[in-house]
VMD Tcl script that builds the backbone (N, CA, C; Angstrom):
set m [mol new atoms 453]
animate dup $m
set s [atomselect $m all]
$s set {name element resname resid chain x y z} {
  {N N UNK 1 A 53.748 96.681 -43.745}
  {CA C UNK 1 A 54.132 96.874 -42.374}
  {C C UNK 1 A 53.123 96.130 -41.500}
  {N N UNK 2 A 53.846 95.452 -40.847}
  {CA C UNK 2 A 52.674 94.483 -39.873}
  {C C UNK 2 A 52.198 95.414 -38.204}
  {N N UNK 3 A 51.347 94.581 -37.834}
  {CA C UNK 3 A 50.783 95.437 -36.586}
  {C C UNK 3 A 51.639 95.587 -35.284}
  {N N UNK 4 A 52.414 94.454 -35.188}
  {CA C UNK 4 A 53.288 93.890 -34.318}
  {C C UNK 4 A 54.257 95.427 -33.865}
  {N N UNK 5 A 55.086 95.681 -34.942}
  {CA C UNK 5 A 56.038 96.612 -35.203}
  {C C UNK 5 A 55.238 98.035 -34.674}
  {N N UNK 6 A 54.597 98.140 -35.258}
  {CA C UNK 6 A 53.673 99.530 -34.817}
  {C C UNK 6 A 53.210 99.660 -33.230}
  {N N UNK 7 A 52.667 98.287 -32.982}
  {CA C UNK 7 A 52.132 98.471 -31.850}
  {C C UNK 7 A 53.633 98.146 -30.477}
  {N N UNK 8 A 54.633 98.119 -31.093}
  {CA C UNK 8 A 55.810 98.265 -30.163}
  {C C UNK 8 A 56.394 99.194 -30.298}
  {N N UNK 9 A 55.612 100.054 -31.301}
  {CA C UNK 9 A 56.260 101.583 -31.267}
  {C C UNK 9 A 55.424 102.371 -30.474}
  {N N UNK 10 A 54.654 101.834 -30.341}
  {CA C UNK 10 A 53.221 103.253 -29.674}
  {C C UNK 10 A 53.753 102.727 -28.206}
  {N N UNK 11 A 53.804 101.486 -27.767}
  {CA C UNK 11 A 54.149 100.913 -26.670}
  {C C UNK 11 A 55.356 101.778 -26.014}
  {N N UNK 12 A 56.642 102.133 -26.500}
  {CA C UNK 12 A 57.560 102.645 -26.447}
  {C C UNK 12 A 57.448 104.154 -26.290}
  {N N UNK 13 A 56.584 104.653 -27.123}
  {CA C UNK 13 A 56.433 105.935 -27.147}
  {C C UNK 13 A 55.728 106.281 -25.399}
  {N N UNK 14 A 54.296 105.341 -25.587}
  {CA C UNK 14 A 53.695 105.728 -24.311}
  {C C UNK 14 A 54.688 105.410 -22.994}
  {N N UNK 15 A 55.158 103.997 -22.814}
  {CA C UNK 15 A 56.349 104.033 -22.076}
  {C C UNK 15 A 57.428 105.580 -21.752}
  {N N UNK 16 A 57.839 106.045 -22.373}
  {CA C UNK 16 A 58.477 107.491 -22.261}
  {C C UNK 16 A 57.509 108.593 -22.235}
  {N N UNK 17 A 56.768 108.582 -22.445}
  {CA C UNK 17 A 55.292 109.766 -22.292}
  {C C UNK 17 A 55.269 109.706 -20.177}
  {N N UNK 18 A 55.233 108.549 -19.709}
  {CA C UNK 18 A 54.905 108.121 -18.569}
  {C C UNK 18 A 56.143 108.548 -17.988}
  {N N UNK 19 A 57.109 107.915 -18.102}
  {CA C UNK 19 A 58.360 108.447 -17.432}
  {C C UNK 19 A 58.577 109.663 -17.509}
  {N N UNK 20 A 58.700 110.581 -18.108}
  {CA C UNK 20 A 58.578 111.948 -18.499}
  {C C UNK 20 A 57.394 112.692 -17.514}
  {N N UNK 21 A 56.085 112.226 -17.768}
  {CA C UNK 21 A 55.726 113.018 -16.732}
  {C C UNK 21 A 56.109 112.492 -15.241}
  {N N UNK 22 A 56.364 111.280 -14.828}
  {CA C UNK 22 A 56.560 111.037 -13.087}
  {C C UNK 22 A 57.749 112.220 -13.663}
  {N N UNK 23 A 58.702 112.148 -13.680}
  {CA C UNK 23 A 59.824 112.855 -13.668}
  {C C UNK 23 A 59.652 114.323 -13.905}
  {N N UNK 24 A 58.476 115.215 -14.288}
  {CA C UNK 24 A 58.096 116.205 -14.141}
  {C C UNK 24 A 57.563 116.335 -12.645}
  {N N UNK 25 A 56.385 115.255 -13.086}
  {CA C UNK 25 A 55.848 115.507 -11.283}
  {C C UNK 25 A 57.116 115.872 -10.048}
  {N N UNK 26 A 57.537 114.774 -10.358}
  {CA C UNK 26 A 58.921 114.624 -8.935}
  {C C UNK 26 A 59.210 115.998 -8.793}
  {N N UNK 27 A 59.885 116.881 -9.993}
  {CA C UNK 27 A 60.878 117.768 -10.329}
  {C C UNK 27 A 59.997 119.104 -9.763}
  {N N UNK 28 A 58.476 119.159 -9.926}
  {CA C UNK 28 A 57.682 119.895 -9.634}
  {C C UNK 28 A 57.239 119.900 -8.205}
  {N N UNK 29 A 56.701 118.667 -8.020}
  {CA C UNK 29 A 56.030 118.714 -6.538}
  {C C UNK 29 A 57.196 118.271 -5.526}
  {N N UNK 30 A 58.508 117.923 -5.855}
  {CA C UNK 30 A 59.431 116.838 -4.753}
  {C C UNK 30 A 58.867 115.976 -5.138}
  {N N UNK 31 A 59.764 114.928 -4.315}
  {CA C UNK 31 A 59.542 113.596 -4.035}
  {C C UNK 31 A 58.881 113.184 -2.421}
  {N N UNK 32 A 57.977 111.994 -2.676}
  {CA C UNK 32 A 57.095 111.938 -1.696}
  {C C UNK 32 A 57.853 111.919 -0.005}
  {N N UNK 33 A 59.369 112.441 0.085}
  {CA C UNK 33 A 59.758 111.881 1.253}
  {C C UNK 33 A 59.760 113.841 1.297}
  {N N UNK 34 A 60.301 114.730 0.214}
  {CA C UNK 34 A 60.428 116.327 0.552}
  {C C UNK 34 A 58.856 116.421 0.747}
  {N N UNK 35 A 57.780 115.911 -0.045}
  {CA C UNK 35 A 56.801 116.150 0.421}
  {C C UNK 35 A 56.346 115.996 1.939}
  {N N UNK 36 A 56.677 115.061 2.675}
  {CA C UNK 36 A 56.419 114.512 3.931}
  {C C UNK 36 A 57.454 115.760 4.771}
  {N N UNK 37 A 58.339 115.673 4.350}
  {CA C UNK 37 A 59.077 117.149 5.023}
  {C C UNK 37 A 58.623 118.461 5.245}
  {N N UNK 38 A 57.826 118.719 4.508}
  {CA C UNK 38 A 57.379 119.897 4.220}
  {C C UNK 38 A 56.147 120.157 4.692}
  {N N UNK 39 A 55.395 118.877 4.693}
  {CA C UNK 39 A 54.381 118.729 5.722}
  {C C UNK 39 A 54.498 118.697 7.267}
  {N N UNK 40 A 55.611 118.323 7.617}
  {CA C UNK 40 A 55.703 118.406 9.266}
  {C C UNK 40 A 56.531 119.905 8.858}
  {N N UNK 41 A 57.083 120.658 7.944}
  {CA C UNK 41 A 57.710 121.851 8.323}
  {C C UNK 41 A 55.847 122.865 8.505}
  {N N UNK 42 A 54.932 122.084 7.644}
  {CA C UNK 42 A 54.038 123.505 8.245}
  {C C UNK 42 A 53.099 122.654 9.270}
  {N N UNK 43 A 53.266 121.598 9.939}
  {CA C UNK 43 A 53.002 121.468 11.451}
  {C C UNK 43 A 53.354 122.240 12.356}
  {N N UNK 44 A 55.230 122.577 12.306}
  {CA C UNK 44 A 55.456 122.743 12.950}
  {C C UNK 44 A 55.132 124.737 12.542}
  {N N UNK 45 A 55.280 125.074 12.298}
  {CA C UNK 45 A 54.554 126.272 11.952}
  {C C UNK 45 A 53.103 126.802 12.282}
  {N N UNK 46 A 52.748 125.629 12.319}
  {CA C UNK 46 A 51.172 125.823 12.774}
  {C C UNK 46 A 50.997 125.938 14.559}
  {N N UNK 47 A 51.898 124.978 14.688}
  {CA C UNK 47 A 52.354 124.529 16.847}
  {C C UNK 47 A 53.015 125.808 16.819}
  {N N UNK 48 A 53.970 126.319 16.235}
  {CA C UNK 48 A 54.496 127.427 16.908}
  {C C UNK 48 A 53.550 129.046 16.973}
  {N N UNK 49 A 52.782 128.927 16.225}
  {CA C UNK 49 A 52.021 130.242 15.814}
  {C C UNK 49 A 50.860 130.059 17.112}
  {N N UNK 50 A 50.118 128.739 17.368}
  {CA C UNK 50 A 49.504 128.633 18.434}
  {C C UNK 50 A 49.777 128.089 19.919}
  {N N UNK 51 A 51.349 128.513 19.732}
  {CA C UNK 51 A 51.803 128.303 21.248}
  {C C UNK 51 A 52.313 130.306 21.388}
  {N N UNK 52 A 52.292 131.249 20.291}
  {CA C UNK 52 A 52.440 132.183 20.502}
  {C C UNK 52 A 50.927 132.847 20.489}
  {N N UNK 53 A 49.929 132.222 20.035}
  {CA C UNK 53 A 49.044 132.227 20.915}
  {C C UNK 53 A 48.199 132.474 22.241}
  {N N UNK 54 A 48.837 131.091 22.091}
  {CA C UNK 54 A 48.856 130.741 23.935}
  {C C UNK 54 A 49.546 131.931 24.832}
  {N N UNK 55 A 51.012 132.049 24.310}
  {CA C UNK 55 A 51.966 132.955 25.080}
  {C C UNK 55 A 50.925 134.726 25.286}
  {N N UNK 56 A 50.345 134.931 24.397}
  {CA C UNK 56 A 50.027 135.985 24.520}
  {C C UNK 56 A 48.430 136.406 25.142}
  {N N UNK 57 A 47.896 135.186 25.230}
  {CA C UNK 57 A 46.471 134.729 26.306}
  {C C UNK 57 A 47.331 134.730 27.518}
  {N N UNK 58 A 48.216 134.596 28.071}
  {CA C UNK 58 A 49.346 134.228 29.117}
  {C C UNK 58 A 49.249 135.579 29.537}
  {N N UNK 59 A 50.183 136.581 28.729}
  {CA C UNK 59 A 50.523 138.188 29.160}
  {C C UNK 59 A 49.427 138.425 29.088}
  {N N UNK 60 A 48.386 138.591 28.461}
  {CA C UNK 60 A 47.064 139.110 28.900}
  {C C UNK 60 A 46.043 139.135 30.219}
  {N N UNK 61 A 46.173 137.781 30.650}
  {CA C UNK 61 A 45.564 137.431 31.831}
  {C C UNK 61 A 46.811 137.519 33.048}
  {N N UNK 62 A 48.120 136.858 32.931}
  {CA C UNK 62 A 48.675 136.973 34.137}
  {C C UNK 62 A 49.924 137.744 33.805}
  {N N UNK 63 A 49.810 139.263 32.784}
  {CA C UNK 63 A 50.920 140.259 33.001}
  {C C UNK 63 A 52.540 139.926 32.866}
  {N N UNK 64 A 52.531 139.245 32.451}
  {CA C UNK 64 A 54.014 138.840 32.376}
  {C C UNK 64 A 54.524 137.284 31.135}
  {N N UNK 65 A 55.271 137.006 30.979}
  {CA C UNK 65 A 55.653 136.205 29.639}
  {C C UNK 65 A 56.025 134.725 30.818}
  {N N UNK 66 A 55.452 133.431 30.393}
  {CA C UNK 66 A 55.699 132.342 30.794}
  {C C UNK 66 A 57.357 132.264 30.906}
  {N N UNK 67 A 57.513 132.279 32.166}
  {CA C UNK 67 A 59.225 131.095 32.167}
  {C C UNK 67 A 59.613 130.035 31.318}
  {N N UNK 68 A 58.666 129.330 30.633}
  {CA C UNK 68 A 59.392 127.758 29.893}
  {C C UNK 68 A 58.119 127.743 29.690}
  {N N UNK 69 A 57.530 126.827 28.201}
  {CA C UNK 69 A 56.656 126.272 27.691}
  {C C UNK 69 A 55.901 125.129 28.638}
  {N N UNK 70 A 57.119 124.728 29.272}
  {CA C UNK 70 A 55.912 123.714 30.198}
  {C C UNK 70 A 55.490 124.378 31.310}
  {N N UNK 71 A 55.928 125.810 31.713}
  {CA C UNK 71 A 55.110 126.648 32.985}
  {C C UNK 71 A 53.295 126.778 32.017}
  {N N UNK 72 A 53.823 127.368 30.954}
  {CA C UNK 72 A 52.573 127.673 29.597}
  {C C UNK 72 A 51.796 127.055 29.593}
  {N N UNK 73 A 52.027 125.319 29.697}
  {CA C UNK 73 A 51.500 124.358 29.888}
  {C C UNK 73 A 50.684 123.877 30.614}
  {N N UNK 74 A 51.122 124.320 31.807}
  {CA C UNK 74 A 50.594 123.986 32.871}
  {C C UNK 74 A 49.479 125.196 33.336}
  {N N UNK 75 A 49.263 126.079 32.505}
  {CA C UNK 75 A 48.220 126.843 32.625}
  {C C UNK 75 A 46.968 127.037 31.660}
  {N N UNK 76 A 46.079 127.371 32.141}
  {CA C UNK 76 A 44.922 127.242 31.530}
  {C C UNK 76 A 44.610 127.506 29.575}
  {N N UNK 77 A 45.966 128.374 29.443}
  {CA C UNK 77 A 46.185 128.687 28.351}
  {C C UNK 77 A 47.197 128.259 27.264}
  {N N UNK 78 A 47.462 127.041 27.978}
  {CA C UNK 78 A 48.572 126.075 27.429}
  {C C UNK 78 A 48.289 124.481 27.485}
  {N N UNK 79 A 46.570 124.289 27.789}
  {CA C UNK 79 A 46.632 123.082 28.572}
  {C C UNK 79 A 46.444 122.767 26.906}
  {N N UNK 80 A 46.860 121.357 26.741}
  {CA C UNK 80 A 46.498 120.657 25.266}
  {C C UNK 80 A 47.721 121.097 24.467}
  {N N UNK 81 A 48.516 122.419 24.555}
  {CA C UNK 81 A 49.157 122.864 23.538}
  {C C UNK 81 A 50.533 122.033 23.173}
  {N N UNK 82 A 50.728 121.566 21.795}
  {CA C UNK 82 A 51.865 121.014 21.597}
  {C C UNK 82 A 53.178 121.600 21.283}
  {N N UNK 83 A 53.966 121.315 22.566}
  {CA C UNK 83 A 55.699 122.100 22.230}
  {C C UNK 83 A 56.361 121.511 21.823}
  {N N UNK 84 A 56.161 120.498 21.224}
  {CA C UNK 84 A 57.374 119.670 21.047}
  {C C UNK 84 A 57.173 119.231 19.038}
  {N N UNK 85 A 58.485 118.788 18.357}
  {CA C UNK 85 A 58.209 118.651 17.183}
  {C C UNK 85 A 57.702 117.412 16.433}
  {N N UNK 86 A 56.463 117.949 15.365}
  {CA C UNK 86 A 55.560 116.989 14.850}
  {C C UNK 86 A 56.541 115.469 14.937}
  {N N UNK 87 A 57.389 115.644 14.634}
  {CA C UNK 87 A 58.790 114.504 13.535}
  {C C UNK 87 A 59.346 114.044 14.661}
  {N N UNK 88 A 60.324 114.752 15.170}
  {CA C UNK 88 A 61.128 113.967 16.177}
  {C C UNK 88 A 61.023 114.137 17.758}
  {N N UNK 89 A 60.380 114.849 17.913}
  {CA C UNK 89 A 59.559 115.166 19.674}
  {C C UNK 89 A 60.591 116.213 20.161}
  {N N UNK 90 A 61.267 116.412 19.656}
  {CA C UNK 90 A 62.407 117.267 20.253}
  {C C UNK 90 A 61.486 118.622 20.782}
  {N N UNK 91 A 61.821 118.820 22.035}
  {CA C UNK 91 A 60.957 120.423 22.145}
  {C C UNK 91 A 61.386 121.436 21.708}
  {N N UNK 92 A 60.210 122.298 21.381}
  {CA C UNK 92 A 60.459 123.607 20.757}
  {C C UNK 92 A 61.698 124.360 21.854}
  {N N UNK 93 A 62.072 125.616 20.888}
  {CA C UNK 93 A 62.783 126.428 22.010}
  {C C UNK 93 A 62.376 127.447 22.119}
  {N N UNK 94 A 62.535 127.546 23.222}
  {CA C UNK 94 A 61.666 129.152 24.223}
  {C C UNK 94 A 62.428 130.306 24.694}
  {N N UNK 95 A 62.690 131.349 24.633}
  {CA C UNK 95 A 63.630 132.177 25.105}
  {C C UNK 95 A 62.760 133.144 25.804}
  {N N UNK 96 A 63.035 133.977 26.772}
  {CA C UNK 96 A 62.615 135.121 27.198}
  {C C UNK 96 A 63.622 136.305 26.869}
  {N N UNK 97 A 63.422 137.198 26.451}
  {CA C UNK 97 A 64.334 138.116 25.741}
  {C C UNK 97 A 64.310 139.263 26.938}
  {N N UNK 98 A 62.952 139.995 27.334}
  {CA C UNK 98 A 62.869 140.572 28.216}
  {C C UNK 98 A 61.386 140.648 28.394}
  {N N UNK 99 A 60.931 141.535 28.836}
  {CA C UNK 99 A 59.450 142.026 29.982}
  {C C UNK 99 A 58.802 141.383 28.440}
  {N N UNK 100 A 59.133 142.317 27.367}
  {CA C UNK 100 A 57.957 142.050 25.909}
  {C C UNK 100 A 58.308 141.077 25.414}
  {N N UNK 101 A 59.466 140.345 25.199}
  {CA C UNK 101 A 60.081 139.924 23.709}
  {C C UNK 101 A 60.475 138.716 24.193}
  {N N UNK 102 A 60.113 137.719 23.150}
  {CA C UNK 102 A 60.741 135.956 23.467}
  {C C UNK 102 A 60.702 135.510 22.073}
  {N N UNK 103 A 62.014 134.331 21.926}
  {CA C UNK 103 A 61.785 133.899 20.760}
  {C C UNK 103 A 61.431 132.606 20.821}
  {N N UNK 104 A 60.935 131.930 19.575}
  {CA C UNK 104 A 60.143 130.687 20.040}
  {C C UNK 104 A 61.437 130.061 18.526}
  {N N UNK 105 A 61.725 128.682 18.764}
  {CA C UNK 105 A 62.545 128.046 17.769}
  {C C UNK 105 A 62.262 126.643 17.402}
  {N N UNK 106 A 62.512 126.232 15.987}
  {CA C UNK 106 A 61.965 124.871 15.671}
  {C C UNK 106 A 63.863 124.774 14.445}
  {N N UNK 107 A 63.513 123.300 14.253}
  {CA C UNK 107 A 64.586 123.270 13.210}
  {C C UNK 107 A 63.772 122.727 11.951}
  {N N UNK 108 A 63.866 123.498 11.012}
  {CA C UNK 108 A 62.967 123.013 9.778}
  {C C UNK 108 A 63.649 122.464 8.647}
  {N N UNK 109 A 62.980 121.342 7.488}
  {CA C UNK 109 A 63.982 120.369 6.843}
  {C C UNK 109 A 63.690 121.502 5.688}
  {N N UNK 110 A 63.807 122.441 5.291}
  {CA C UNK 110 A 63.068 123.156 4.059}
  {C C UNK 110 A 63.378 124.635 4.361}
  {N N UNK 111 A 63.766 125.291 3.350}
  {CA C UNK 111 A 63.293 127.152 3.645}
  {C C UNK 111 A 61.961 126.860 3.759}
  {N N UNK 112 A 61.260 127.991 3.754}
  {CA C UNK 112 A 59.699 128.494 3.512}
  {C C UNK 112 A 60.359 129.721 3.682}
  {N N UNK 113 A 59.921 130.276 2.282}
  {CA C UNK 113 A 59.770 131.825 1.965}
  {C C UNK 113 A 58.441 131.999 1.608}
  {N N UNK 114 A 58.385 133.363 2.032}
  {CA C UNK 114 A 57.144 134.093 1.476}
  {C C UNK 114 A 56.543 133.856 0.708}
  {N N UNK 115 A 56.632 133.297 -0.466}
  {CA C UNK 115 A 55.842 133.032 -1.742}
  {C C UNK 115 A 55.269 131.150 -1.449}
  {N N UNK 116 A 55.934 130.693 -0.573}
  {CA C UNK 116 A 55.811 129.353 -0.476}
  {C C UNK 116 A 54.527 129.256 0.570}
  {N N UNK 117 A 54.313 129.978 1.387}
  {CA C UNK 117 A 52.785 129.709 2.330}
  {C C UNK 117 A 51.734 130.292 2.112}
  {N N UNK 118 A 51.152 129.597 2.388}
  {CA C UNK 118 A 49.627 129.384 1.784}
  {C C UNK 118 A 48.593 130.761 2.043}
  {N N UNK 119 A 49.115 131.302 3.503}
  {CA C UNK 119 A 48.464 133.130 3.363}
  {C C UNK 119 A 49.630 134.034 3.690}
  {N N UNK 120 A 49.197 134.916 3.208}
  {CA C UNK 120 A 49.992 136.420 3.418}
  {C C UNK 120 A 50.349 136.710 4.700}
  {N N UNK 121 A 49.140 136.097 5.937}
  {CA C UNK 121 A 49.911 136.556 7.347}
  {C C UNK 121 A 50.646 135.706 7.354}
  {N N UNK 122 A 50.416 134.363 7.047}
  {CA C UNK 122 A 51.634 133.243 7.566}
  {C C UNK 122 A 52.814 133.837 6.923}
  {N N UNK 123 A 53.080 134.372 5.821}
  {CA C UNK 123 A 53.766 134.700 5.035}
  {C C UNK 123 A 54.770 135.481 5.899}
  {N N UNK 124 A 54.021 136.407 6.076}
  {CA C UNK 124 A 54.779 137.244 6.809}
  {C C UNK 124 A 55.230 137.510 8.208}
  {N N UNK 125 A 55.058 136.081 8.874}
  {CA C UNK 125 A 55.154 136.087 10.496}
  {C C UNK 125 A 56.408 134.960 10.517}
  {N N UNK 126 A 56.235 133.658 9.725}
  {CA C UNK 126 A 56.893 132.636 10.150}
  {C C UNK 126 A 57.577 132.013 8.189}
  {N N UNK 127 A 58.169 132.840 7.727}
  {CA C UNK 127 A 58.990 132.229 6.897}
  {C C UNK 127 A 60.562 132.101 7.297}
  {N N UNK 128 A 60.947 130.838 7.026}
  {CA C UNK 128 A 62.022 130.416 7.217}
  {C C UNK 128 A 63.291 129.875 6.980}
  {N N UNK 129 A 64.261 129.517 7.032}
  {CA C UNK 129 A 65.560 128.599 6.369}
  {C C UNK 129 A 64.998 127.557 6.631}
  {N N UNK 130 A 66.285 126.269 5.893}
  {CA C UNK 130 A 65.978 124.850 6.679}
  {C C UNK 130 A 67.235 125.200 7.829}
  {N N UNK 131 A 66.824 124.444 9.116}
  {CA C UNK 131 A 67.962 124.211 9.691}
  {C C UNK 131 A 67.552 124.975 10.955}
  {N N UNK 132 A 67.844 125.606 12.018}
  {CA C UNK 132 A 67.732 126.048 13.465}
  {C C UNK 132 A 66.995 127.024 13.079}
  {N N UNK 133 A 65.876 127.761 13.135}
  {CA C UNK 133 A 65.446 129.325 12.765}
  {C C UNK 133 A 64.950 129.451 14.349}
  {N N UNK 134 A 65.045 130.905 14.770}
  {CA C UNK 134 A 64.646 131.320 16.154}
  {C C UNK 134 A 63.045 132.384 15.313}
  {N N UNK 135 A 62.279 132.825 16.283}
  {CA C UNK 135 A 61.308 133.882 15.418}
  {C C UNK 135 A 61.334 134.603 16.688}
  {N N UNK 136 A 61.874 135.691 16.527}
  {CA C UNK 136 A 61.624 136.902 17.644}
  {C C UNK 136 A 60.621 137.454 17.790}
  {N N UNK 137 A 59.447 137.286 18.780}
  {CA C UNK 137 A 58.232 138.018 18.771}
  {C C UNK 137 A 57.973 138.739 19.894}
  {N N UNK 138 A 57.110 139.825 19.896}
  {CA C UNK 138 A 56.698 140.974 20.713}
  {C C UNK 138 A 55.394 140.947 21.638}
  {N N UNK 139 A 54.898 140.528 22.879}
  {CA C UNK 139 A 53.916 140.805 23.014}
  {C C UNK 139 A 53.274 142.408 22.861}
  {N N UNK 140 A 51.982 142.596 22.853}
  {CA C UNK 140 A 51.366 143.665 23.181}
  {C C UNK 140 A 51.887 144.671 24.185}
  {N N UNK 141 A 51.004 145.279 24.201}
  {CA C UNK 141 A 51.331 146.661 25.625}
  {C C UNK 141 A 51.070 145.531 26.676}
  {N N UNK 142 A 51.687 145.279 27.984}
  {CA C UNK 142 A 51.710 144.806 28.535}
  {C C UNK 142 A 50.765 145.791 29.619}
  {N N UNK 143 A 49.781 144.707 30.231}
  {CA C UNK 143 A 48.455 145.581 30.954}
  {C C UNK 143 A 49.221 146.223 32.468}
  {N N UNK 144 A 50.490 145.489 32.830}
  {CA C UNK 144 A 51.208 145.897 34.199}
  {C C UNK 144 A 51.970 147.154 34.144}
  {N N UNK 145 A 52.033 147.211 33.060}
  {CA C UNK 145 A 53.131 148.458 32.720}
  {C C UNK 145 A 54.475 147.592 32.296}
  {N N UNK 146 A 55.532 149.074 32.337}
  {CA C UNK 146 A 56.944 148.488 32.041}
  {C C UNK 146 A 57.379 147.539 33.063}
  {N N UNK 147 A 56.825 147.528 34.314}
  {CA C UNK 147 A 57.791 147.051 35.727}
  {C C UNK 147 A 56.959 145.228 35.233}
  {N N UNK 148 A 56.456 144.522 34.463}
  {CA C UNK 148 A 55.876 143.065 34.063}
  {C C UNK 148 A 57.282 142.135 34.017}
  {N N UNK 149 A 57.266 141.151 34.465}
  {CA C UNK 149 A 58.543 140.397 34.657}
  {C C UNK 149 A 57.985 138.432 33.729}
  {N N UNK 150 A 58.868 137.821 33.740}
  {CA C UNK 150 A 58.269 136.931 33.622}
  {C C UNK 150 A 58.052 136.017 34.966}
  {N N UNK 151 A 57.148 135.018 34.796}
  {CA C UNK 151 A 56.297 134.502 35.233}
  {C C UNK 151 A 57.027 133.582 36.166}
}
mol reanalyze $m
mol bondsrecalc $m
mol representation Tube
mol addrep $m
């Protein structure tokens, strides 16, 4: 048996050793474009958690829930803050529900469930579908009482 033959078998073998794992990797981690997705899905997760933040430095100091992200903005506790999305600039969405309650909304390319983020609070504040998700959140006791309006 000559060397030739052998060494176009090991060649072959390692050839499929290689393909086999990219094709694990892929199957495991995504592919580098779900990866890039998934990275602006926890941008935008990160902007929304510190614009509820912001929102709640807001009711603290001036008693009542911002009208629109760019009122938020335009205050001391919104200055710098980004509303709009990592990917396509589209702005977040803002709701006022009532005196306590507003929901803040992004459209994400990915679920994120619970087991998928990286801590237990994130876990449990902002897991999501892909596609429109709203997150209904509560401020605190409001320092004005019940009669606090928005802003």
């Amino acid at each position: 048996m000559s060397a030739r033959p052998v060494g176009a078998w090991l060649l072959a073998v390692a050839g499929v050793a290689v393909l086999a794992t990219v094709v694990t990797a892929i199957a495991v981690i995504g592919s580098p474009a779900q990866q890039r997705q998934q990275r602006f899905d926890e941008q935008r997760v990160q902007a929304l958690h510190r614009v509820g933040l912001a929102i709640g430095n807001h009711v603290e100091s001036r008693r009542r829930l911002p009208a629109s992200l760019a009122a938020l903005q335009a205050t001391p506790h919104g200055a710098g803050l980004v509303v709009v999305d990592p990917d396509t600039g589209a702005p977040f969405g803002y709701r006022v529900l009532d005196a306590r309650r507003y929901e803040l909304c992004a459209v994400f390319a990915s679920a994120q469930r619970n087991q998928d983020v990286r801590t237990a609070f994130m876990a449990a504040q902002w897991a999501h579908p892909a596609g429109r998700h709203c997150f209904a959140r509560e401020t605190g006791r409001m320092p004005g009482g019940p009669e606090a309006d928005v802003e």
